[in-house]
C-alpha positions as CSV (number, residue, x, y, z in Angstrom):
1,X,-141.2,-137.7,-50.7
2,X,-137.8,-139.1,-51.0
3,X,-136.1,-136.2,-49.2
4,X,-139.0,-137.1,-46.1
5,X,-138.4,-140.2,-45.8
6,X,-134.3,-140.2,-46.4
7,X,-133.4,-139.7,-42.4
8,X,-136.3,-142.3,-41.1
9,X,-133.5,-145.5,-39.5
10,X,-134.3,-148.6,-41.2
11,X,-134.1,-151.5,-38.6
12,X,-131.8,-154.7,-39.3
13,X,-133.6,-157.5,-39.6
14,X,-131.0,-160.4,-40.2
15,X,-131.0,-162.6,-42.8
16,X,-134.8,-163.3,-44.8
17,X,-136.2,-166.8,-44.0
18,X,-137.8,-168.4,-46.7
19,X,-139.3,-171.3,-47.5
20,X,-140.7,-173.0,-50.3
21,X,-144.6,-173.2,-49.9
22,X,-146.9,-175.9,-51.5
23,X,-148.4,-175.6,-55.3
24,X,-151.4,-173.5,-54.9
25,X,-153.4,-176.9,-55.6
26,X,-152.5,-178.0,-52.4
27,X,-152.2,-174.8,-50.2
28,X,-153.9,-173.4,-47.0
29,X,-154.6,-170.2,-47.7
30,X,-155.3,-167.0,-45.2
31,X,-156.3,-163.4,-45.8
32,X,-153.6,-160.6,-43.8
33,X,-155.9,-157.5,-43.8
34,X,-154.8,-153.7,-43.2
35,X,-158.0,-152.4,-42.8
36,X,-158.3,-152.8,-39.5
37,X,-161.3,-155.3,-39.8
38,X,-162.9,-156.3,-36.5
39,X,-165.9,-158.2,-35.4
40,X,-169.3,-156.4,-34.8
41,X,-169.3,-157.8,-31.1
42,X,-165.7,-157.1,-30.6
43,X,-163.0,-154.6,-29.6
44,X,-161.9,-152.0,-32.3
45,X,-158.8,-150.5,-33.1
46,X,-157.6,-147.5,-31.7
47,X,-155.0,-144.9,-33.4
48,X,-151.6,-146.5,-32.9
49,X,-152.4,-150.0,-32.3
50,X,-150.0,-152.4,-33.3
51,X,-151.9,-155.7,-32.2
52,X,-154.2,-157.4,-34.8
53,X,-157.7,-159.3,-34.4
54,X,-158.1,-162.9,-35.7
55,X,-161.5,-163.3,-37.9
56,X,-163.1,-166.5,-38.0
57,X,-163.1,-167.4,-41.8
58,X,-167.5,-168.1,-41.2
59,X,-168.3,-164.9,-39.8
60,X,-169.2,-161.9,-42.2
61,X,-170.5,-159.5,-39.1
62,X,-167.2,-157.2,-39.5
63,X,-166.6,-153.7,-39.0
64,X,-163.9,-151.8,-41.3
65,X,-161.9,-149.4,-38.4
66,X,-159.5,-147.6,-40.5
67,X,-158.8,-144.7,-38.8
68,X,-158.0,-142.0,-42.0
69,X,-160.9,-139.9,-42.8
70,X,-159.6,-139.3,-46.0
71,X,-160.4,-143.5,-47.0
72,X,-162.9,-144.3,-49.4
73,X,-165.0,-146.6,-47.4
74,X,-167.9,-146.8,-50.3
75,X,-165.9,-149.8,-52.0
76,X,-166.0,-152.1,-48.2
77,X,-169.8,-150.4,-48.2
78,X,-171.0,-152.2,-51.1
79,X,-168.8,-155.5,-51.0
80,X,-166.9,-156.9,-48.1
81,X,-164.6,-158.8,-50.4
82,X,-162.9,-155.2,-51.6
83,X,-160.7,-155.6,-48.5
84,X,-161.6,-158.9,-46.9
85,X,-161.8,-161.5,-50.4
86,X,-163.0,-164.0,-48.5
87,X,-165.8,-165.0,-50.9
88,X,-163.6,-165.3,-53.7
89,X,-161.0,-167.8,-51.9
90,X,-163.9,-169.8,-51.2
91,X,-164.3,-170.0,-55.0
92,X,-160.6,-170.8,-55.3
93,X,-161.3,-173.6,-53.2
94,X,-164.4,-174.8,-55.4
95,X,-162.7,-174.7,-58.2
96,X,-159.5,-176.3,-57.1
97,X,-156.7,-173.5,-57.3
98,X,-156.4,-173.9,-54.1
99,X,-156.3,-176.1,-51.6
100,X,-158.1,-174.5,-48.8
101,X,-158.6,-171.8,-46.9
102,X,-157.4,-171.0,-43.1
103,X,-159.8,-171.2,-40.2
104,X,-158.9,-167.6,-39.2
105,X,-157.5,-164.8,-41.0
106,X,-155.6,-161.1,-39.5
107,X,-156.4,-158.0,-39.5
108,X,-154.1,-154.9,-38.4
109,X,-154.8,-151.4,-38.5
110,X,-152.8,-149.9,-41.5
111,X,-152.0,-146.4,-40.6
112,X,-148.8,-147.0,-38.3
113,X,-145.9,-144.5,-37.0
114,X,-142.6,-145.0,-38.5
115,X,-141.4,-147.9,-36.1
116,X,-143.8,-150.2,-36.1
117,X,-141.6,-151.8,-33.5
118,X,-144.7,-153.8,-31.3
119,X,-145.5,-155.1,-34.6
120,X,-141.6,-156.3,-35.1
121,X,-140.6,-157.8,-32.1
122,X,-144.2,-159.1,-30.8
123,X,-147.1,-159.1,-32.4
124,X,-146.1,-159.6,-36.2
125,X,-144.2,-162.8,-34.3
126,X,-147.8,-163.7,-32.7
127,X,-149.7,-163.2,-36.0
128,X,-147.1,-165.9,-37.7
129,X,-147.4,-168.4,-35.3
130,X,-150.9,-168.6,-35.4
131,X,-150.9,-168.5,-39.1
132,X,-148.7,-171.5,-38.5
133,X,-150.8,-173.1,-36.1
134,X,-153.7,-173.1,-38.4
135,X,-151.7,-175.3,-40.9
136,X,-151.7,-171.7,-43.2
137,X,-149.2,-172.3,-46.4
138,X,-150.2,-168.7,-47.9
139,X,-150.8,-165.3,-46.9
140,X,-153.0,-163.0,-49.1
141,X,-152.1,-159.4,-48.4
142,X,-154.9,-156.9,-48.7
143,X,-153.3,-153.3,-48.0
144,X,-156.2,-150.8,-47.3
């Protein structure tokens, strides 16, 4: 693996920003989802798509369009919250470890090429700022 994967460029991308989020207690919490969720009613993915579809934190009617045919889709058969945890961040909420939960959350399609660079330069950027527009503190990562 290491000799594949030794010759692939690895981009600069400046200095890290960070910043210091609020304590859970008090966070807005939002689900970032590679499983290339989309709504029922909607667009899917297609192979190579770097763009990502907000879903409405109230609507359950989602589709799982990962591409591989080699993933296990059986776990997202039987419960949605394998990739998409949304039921148990309501719980959070309920039980005050966190402060709330986002208005939308993100889903991109996980199987990328090596640059990823639409997701770099344009719509990683896009997914941020509406993160940030929903008042969203925290990011849960669910890699499919």
């Amino acid at each position: 693996m290491r000799a594949a994967v030794d010759g692939v460029p690895v981009p600069d991308l400046g200095e890290a920003a960070f910043t210091v989020p609020p304590a859970l207690a008090d966070a807005t919490v939002a689900i970032i989802t590679t499983a290339a969720l989309h709504l029922a009613d909607s667009d899917g993915f297609s192979a190579g798509d770097q763009s990502f579809r907000m879903l409405a934190h109230d609507r359950g009617d989602l589709v799982l369009g990962h591409i591989s045919p080699n993933f296990d889709r059986s776990g997202f058969a039987s419960d949605l919250n394998v990739v998409y945890p949304r039921d148990r961040l309501d719980e959070l909420v309920a039980r005050g470890a966190i402060g709330s939960v986002g208005p939308h959350h993100l889903s991109f399609l996980g199987a990328q090429d090596d640059t990823m660079e639409t997701i770099r330069l344009d719509s990683g950027p896009a997914a941020a700022r509406q993160l940030r527009d929903d008042g969203v503190d925290v990011v849960l990562l669910t890699p499919v």
